[in-house]
CHARMM-style PDB file with segment names, atoms N, HN, CA, C and O in Angstrom:
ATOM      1  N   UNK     1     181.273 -34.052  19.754  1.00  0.00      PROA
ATOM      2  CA  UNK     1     182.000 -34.531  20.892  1.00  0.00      PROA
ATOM      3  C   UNK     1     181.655 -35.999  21.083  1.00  0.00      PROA
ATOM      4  O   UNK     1     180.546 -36.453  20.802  1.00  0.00      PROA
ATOM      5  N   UNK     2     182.612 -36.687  21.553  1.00  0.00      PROA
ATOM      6  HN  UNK     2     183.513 -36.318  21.782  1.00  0.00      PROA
ATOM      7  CA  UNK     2     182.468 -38.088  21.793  1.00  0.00      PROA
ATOM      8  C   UNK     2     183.316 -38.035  23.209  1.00  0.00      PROA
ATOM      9  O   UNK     2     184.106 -37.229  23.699  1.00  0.00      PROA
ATOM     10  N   UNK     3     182.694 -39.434  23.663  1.00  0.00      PROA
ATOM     11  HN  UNK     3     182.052 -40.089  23.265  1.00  0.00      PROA
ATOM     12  CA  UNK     3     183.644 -39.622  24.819  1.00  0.00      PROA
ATOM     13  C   UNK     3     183.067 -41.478  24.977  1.00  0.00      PROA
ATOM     14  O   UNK     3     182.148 -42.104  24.447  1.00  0.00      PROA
ATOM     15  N   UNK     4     184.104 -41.835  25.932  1.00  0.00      PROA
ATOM     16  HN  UNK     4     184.850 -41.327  26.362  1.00  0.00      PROA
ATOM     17  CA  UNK     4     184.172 -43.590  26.390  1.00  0.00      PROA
ATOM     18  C   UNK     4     184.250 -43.644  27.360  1.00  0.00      PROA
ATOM     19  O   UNK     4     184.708 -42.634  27.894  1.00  0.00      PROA
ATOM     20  N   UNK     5     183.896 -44.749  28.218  1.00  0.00      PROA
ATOM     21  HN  UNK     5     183.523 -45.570  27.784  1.00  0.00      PROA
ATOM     22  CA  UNK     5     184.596 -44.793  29.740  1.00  0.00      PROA
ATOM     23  C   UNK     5     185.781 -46.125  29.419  1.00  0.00      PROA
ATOM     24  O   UNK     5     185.827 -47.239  28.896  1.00  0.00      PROA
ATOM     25  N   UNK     6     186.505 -45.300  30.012  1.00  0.00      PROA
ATOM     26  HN  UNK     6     186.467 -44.395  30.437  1.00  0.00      PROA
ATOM     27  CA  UNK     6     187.933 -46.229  30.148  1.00  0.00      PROA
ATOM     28  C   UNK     6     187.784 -47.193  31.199  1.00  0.00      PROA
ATOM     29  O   UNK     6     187.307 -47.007  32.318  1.00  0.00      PROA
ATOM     30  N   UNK     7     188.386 -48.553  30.560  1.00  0.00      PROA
ATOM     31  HN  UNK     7     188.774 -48.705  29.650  1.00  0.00      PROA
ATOM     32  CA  UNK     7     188.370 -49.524  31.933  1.00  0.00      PROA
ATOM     33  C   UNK     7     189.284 -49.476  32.173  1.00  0.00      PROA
ATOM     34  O   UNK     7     189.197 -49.221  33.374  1.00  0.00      PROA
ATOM     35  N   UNK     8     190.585 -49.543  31.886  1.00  0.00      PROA
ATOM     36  HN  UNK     8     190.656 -49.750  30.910  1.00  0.00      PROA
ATOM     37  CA  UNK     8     191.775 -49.583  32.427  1.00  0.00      PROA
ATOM     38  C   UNK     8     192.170 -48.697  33.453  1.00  0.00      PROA
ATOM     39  O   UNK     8     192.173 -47.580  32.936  1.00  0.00      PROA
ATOM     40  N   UNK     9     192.514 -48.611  34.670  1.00  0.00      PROA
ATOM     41  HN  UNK     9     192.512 -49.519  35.090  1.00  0.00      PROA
ATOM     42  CA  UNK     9     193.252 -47.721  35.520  1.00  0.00      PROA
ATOM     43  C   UNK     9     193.994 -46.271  35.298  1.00  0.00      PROA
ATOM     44  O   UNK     9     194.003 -45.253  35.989  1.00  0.00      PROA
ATOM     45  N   UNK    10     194.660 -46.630  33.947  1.00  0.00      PROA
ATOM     46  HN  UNK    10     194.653 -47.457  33.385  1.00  0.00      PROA
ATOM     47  CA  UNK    10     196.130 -45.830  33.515  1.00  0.00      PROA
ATOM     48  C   UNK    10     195.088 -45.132  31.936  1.00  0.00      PROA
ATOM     49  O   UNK    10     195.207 -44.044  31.374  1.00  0.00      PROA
ATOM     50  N   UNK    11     194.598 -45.728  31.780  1.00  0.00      PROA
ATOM     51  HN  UNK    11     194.501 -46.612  32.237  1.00  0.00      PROA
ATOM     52  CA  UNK    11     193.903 -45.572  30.250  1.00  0.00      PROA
ATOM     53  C   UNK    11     194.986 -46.034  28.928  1.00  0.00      PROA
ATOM     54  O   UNK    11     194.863 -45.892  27.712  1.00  0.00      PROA
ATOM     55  N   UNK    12     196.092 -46.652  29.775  1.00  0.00      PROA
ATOM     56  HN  UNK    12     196.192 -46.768  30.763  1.00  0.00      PROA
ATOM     57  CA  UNK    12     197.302 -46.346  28.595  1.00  0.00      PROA
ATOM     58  C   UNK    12     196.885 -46.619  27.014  1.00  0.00      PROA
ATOM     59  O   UNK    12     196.993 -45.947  25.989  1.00  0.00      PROA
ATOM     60  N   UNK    13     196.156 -48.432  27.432  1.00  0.00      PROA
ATOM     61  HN  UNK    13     196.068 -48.978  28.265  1.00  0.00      PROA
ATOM     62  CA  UNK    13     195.727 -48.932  25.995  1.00  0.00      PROA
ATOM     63  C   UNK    13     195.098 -48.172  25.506  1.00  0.00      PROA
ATOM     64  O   UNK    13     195.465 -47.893  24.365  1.00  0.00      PROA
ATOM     65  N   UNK    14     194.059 -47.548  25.948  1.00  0.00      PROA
ATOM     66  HN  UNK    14     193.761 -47.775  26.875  1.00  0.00      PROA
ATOM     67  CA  UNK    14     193.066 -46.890  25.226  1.00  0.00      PROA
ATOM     68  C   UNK    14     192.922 -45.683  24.846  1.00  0.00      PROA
ATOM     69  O   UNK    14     191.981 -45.250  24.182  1.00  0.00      PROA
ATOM     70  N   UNK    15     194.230 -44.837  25.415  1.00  0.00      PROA
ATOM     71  HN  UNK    15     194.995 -45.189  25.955  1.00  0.00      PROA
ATOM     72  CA  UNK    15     194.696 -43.410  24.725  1.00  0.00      PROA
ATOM     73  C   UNK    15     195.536 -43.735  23.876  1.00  0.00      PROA
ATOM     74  O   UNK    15     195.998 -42.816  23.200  1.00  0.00      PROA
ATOM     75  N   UNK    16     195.958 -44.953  23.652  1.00  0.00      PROA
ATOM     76  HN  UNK    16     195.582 -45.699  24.201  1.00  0.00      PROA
ATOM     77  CA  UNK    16     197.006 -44.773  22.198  1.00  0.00      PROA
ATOM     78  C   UNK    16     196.346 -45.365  21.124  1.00  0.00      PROA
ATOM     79  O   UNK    16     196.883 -45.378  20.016  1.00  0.00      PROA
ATOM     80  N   UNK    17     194.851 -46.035  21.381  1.00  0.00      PROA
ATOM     81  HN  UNK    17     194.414 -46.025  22.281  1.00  0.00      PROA
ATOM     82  CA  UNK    17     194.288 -46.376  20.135  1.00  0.00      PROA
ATOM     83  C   UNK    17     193.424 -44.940  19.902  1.00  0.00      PROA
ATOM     84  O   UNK    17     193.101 -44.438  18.826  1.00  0.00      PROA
ATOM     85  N   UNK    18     193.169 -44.467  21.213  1.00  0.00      PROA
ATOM     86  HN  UNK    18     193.431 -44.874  22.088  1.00  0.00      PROA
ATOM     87  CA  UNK    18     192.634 -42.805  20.646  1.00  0.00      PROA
ATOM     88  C   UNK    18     193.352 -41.925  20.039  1.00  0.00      PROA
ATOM     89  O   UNK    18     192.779 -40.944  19.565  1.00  0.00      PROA
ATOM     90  N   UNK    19     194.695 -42.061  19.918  1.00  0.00      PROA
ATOM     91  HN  UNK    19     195.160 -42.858  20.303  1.00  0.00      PROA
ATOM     92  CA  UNK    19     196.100 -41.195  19.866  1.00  0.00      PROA
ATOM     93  C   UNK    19     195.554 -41.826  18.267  1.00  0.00      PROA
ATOM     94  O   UNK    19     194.875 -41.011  17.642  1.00  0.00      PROA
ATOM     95  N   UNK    20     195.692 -42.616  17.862  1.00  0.00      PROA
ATOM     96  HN  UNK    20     196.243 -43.278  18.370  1.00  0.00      PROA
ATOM     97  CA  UNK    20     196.132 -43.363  16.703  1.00  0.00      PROA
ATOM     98  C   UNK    20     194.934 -42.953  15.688  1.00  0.00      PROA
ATOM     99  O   UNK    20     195.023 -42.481  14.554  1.00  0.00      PROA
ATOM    100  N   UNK    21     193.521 -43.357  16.630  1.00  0.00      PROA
ATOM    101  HN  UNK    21     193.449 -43.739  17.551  1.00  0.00      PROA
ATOM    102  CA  UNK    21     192.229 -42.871  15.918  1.00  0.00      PROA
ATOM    103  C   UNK    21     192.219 -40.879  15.155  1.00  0.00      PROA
ATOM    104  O   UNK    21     191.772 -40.263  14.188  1.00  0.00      PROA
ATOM    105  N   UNK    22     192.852 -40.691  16.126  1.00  0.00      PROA
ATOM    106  HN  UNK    22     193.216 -41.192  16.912  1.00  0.00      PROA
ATOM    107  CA  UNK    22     192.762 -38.910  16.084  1.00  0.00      PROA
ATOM    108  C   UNK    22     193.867 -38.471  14.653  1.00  0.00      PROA
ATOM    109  O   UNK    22     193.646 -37.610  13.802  1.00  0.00      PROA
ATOM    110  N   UNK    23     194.955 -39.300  14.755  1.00  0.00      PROA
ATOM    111  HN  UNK    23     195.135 -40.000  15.446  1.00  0.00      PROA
ATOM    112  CA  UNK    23     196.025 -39.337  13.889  1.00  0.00      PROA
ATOM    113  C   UNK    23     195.518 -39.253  12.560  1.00  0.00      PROA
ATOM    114  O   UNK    23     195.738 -38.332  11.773  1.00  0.00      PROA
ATOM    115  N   UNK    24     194.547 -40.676  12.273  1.00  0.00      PROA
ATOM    116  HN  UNK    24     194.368 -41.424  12.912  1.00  0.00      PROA
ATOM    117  CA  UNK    24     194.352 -41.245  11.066  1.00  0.00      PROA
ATOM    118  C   UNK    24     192.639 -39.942  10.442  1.00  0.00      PROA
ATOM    119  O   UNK    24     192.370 -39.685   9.268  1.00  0.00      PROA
ATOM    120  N   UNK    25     192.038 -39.541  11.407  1.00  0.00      PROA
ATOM    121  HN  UNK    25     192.257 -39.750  12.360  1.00  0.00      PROA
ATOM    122  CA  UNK    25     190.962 -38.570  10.774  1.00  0.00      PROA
ATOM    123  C   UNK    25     191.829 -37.556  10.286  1.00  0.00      PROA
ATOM    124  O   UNK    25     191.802 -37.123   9.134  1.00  0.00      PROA
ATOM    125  N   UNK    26     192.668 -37.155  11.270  1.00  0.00      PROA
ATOM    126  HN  UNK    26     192.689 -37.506  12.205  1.00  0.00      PROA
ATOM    127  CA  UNK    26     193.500 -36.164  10.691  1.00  0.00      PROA
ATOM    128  C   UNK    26     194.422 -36.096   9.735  1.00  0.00      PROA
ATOM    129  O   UNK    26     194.689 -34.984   9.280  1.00  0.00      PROA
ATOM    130  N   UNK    27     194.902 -36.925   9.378  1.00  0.00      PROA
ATOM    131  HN  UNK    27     194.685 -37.828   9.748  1.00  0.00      PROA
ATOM    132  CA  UNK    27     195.290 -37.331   7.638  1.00  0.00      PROA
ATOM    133  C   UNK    27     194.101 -37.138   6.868  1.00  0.00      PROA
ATOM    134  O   UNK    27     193.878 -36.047   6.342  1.00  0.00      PROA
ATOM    135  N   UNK    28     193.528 -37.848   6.788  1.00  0.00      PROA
ATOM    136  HN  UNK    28     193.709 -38.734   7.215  1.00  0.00      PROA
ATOM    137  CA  UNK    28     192.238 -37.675   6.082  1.00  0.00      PROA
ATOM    138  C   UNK    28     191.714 -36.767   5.526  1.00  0.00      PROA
ATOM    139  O   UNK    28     191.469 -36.744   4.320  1.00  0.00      PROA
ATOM    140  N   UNK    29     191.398 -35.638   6.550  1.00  0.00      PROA
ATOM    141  HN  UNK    29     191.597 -35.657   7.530  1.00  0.00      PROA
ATOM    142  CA  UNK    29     190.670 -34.540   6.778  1.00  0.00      PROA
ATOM    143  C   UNK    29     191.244 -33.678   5.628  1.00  0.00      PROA
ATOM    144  O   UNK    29     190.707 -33.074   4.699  1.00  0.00      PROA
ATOM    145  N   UNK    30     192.973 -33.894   6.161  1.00  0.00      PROA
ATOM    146  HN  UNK    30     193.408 -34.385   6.915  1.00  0.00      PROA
ATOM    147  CA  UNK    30     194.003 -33.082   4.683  1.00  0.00      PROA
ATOM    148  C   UNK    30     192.809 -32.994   3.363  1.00  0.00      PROA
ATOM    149  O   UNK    30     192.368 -31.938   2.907  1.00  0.00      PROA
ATOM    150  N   UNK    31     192.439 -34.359   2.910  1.00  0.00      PROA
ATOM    151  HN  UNK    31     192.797 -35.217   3.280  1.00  0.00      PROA
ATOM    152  CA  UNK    31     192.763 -35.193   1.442  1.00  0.00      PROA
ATOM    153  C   UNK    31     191.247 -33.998   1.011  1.00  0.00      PROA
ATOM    154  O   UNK    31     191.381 -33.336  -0.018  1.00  0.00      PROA
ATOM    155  N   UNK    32     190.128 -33.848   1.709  1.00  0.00      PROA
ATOM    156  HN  UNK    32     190.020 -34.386   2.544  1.00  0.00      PROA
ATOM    157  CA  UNK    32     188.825 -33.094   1.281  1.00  0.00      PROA
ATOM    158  C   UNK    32     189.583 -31.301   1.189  1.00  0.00      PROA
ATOM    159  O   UNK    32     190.286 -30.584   1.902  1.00  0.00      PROA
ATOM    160  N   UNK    33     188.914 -31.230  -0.125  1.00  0.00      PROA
ATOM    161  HN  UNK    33     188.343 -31.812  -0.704  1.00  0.00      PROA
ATOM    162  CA  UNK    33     189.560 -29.835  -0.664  1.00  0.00      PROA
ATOM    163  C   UNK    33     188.152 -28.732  -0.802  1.00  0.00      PROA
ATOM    164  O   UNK    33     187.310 -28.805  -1.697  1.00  0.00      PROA
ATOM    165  N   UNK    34     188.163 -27.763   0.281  1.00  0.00      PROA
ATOM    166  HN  UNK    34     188.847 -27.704   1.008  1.00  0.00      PROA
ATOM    167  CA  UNK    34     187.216 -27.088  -0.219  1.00  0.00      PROA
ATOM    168  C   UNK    34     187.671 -25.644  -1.198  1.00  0.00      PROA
ATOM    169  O   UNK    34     188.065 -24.563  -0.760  1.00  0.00      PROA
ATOM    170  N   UNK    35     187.504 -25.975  -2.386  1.00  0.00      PROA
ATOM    171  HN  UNK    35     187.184 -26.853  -2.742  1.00  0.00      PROA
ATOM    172  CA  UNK    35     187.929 -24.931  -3.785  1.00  0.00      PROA
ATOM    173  C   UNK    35     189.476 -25.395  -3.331  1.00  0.00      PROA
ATOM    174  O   UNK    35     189.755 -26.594  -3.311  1.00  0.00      PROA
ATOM    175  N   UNK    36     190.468 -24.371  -2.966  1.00  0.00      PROA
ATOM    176  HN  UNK    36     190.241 -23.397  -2.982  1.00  0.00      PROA
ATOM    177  CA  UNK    36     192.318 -24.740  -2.947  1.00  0.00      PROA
ATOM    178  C   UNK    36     192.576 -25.023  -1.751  1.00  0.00      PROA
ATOM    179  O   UNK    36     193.673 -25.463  -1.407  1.00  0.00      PROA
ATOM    180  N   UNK    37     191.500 -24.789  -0.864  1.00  0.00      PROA
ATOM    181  HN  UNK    37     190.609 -24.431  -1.143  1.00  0.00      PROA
ATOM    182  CA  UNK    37     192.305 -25.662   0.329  1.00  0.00      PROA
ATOM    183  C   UNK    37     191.851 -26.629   1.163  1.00  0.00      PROA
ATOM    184  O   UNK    37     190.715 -27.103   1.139  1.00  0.00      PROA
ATOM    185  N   UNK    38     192.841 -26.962   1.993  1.00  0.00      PROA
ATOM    186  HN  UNK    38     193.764 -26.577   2.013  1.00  0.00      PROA
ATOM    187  CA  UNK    38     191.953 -28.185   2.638  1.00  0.00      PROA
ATOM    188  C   UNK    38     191.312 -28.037   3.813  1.00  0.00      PROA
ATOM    189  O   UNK    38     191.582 -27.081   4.540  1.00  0.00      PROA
ATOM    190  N   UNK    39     190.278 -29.064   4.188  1.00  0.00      PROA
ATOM    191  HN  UNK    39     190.059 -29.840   3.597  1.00  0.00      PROA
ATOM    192  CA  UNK    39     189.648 -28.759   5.340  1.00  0.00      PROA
ATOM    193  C   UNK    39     190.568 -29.005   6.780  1.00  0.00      PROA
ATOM    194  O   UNK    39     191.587 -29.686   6.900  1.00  0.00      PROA
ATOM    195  N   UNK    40     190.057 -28.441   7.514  1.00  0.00      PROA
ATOM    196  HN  UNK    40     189.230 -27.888   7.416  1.00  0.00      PROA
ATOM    197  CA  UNK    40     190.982 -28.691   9.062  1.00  0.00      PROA
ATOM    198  C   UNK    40     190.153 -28.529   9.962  1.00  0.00      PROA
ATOM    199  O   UNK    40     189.238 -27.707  10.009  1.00  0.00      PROA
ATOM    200  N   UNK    41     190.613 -29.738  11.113  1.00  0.00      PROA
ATOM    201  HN  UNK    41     191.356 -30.405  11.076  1.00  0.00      PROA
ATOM    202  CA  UNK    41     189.887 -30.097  12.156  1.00  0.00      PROA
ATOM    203  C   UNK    41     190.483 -29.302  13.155  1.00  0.00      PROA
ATOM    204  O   UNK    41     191.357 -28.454  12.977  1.00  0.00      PROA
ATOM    205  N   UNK    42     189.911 -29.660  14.307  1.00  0.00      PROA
ATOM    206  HN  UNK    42     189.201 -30.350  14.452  1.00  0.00      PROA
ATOM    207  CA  UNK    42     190.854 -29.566  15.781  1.00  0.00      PROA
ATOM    208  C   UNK    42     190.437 -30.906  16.334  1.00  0.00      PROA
ATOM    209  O   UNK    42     189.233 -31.147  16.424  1.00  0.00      PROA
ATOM    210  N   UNK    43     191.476 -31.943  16.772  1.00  0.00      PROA
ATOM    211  HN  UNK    43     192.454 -31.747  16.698  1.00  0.00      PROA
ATOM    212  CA  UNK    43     191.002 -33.166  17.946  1.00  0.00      PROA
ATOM    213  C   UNK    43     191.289 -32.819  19.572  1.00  0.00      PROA
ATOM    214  O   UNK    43     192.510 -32.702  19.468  1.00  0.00      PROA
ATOM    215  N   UNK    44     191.082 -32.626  20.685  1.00  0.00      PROA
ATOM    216  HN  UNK    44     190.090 -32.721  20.769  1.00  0.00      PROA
ATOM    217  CA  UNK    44     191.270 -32.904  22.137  1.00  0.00      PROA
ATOM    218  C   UNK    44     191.013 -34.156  22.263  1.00  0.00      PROA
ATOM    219  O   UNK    44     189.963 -34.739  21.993  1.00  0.00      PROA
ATOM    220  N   UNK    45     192.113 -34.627  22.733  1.00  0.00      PROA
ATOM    221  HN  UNK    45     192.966 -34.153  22.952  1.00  0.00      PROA
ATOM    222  CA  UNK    45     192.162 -36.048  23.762  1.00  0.00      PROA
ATOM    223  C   UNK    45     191.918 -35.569  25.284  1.00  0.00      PROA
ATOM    224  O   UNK    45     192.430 -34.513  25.654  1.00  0.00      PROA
ATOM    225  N   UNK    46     191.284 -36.196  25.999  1.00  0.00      PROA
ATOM    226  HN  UNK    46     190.868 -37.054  25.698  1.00  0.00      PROA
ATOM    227  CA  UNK    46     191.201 -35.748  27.419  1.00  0.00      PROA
ATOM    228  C   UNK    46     191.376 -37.630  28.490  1.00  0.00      PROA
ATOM    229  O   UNK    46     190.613 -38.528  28.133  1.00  0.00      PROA
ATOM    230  N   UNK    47     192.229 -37.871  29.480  1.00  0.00      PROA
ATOM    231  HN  UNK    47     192.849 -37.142  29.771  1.00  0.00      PROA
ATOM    232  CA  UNK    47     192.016 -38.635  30.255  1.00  0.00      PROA
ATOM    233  C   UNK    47     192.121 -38.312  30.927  1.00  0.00      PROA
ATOM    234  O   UNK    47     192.999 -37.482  31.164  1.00  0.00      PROA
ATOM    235  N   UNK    48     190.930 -38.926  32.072  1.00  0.00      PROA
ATOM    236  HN  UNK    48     190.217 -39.601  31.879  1.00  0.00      PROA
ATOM    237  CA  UNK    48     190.792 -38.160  33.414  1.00  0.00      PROA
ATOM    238  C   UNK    48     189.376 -38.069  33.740  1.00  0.00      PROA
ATOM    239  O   UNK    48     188.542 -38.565  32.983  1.00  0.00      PROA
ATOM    240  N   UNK    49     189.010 -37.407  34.925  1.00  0.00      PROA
ATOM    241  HN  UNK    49     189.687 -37.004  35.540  1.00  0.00      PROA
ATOM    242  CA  UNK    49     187.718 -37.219  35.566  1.00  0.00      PROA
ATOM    243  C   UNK    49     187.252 -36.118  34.905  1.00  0.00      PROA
ATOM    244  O   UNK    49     187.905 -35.144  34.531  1.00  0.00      PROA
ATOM    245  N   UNK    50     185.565 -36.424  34.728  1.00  0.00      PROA
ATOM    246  HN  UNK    50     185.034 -37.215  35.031  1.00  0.00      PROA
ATOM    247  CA  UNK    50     184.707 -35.306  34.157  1.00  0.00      PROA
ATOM    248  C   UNK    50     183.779 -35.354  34.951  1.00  0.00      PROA
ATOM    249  O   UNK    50     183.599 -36.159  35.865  1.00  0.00      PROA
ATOM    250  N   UNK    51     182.834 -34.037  34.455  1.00  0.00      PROA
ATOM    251  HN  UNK    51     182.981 -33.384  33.712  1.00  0.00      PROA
ATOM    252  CA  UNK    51     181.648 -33.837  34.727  1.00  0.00      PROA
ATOM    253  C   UNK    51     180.809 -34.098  33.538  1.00  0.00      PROA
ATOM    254  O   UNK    51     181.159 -33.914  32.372  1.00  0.00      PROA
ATOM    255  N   UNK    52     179.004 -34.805  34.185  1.00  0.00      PROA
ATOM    256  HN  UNK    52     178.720 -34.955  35.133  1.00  0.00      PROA
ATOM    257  CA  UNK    52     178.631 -34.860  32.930  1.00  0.00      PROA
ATOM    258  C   UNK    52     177.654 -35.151  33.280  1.00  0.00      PROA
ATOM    259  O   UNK    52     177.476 -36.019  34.134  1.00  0.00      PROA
ATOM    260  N   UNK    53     176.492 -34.314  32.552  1.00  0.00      PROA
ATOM    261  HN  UNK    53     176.636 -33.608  31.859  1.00  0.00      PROA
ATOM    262  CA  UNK    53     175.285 -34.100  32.715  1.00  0.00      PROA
ATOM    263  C   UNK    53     174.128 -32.926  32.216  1.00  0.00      PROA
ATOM    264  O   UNK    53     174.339 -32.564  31.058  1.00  0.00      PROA
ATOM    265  N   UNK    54     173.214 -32.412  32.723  1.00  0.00      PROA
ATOM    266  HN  UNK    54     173.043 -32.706  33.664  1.00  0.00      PROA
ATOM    267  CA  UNK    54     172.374 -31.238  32.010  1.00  0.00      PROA
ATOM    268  C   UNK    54     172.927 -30.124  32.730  1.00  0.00      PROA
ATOM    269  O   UNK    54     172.875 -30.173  33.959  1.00  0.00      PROA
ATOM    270  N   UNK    55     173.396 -29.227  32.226  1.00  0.00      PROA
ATOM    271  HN  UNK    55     173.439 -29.187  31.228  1.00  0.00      PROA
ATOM    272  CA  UNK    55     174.351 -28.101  32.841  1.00  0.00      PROA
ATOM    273  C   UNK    55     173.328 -26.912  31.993  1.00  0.00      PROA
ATOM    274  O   UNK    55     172.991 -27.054  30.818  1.00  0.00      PROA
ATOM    275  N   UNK    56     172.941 -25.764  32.842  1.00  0.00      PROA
ATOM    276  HN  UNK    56     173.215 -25.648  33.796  1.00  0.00      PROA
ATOM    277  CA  UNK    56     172.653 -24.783  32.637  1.00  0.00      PROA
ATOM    278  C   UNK    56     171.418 -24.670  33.496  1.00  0.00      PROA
ATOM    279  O   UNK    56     171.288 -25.288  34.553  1.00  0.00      PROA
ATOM    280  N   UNK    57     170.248 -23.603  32.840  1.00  0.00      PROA
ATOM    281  HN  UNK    57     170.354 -23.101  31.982  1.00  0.00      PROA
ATOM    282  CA  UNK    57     169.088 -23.164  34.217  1.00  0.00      PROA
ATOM    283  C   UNK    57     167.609 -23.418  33.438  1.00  0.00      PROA
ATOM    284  O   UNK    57     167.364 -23.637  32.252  1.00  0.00      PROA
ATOM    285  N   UNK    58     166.816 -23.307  34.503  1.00  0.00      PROA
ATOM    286  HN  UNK    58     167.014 -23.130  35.467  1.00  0.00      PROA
ATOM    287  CA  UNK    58     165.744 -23.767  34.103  1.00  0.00      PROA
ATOM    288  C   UNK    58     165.082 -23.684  32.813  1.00  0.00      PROA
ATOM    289  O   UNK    58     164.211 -24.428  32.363  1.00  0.00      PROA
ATOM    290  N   UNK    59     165.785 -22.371  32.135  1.00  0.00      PROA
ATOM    291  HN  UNK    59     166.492 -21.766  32.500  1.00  0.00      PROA
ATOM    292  CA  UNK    59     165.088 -21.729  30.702  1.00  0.00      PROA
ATOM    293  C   UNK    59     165.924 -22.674  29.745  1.00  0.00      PROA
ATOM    294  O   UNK    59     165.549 -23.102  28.653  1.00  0.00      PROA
ATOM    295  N   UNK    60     167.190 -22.926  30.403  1.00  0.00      PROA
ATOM    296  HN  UNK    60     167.495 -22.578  31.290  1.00  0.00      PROA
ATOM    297  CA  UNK    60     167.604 -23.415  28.998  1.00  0.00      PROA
ATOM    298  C   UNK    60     168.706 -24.443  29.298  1.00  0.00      PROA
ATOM    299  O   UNK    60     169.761 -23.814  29.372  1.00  0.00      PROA
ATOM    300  N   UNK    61     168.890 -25.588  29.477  1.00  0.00      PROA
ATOM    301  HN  UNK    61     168.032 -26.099  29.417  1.00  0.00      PROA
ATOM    302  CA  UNK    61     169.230 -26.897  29.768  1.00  0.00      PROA
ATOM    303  C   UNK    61     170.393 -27.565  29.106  1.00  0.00      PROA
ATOM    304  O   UNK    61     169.748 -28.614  29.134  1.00  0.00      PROA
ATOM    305  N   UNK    62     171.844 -28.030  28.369  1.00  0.00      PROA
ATOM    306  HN  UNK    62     172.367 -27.178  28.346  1.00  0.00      PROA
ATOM    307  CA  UNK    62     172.232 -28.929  27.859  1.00  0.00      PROA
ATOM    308  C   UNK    62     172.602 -30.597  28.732  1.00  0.00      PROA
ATOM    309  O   UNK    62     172.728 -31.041  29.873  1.00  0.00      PROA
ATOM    310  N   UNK    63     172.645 -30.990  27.500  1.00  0.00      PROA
ATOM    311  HN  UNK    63     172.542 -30.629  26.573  1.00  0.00      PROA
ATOM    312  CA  UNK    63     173.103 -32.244  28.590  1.00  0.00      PROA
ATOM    313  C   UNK    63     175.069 -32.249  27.583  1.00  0.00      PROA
ATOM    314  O   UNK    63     175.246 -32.383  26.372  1.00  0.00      PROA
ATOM    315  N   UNK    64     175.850 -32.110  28.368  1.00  0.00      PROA
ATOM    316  HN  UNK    64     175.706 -32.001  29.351  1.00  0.00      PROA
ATOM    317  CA  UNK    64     177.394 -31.899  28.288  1.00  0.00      PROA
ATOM    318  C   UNK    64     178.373 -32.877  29.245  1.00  0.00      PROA
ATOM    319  O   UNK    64     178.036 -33.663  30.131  1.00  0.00      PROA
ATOM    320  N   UNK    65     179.877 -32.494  28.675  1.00  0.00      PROA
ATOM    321  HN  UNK    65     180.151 -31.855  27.956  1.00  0.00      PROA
ATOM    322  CA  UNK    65     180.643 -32.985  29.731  1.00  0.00      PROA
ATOM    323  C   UNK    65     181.468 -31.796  29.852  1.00  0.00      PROA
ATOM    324  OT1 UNK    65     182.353 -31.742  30.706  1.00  0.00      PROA
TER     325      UNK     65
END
């Protein structure tokens, strides 16, 4: 998982260079052949408000969004 903080208001610029980034791994991803087929991803784009921090209980902790 990755994530950025957007400066822009709208995020516009910066979801279509993410749009574009997500595009081009995913071509890619095609080209690696494991034995006859190829590998495959999943991408989520998300803009918008998150949560983010150590989520879970005392025994057992992540830090997430």
């Amino acid at each position: 998982m990755a994530y950025w903080i957007v400066k822009t208001k709208t995020g516009k610029d910066e979801s279509e260079i993410a749009f574009s980034a997500a595009k081009e791994v995913l071509d890619k991803i095609k080209e690696i052949k494991i034995g006859d087929s190829s590998l495959s991803i999943r991408i989520s784009l998300h803009i918008g408000s998150v949560s983010i921090g150590n989520f879970g209980t005392q025994m057992r902790s992540q830090f997430t969004l």
